[in-house]
N, C-alpha and C positions, 0 to 999 in steps of 0.2 A: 504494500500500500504506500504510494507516496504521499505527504505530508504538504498541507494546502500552507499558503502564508499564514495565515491565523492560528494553527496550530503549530508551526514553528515558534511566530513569538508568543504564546501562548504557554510552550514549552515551560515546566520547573527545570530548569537544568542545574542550579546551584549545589554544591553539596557542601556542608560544613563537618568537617571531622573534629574530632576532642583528642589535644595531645594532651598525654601527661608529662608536667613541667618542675618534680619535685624540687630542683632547683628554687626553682620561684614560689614555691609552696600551693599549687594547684596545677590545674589543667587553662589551656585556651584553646578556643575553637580555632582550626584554619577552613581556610575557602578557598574555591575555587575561584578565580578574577572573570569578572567580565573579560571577554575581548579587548574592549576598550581601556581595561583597567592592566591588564597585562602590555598592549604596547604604552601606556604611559609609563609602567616601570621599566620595559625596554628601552624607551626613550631616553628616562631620567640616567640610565646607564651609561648614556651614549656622552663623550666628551664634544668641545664645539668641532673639535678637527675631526668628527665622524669616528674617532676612535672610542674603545669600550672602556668603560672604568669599573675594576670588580673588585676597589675595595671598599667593604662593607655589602658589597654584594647578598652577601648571606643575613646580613641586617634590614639589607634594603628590601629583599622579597620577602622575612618574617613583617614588616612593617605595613606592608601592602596587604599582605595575605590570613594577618590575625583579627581575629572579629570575636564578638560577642555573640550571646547564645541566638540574636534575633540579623546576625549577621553583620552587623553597626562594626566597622572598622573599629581598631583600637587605637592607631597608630597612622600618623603620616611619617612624607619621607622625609620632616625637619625630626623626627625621631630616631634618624637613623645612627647619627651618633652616638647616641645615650642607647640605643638596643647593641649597638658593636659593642660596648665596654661589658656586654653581661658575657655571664660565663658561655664560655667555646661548646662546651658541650651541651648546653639546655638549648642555645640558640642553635645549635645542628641540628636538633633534633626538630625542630619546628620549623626549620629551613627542609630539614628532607620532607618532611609530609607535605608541605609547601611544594616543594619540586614534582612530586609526586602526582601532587591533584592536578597542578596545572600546567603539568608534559614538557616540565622542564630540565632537559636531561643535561649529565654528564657532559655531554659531548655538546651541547648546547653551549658550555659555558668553554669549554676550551677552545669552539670554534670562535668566540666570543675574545675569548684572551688574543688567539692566535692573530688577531685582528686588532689586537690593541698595540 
């Protein structure tokens, strides 16, 4: 069956998963980005000379990608600072499920480097 317009954006596509963050003494939801909400983090990546900037990378996409139980962002990318100083290993671990939801692989990010 192909899917008419209306049923397209009609679509629930979002998903929010619960990481646990004993670090930080709880869990926080991640999501999946809009479309639009993922190329503006790819964008914010991007240097003016078209080259890529990955450091805080892994803060930057926790910052986009963390939300509340009803989906409400937690975090912009003038946060990304203060989420780089938390511990390495709570923000990986909410950075993989992040990568995860929203098909951002491996190889994404070194093609990403390789280009910076």
């Amino acid at each position: 069956m192909l899917l008419t317009r209306e049923q397209i954006l009609a679509a629930t596509d979002s998903v929010i998963e619960t990481v646990s963050v004993p670090e930080w003494g709880g869990s926080v939801g991640v999501k999946t980005l809009t479309g639009a909400e993922k190329d503006a983090w790819e964008s914010s990546r991007q240097n003016k000379d078209g080259s890529f900037n990955l450091n805080n990378v892994r803060a930057s996409l926790v910052a986009v990608a963390t939300c509340d139980a009803d989906g409400q962002k937690l975090f912009t990318l003038q946060d990304v600072v203060d989420l780089g100083n938390k511990s390495a290993r709570a923000l990986d671990r909410v950075f993989q499920a992040a990568k995860r939801l929203n098909g951002v692989t491996d190889e994404d990010l070194d093609e990403l480097e390789g280009e910076s």
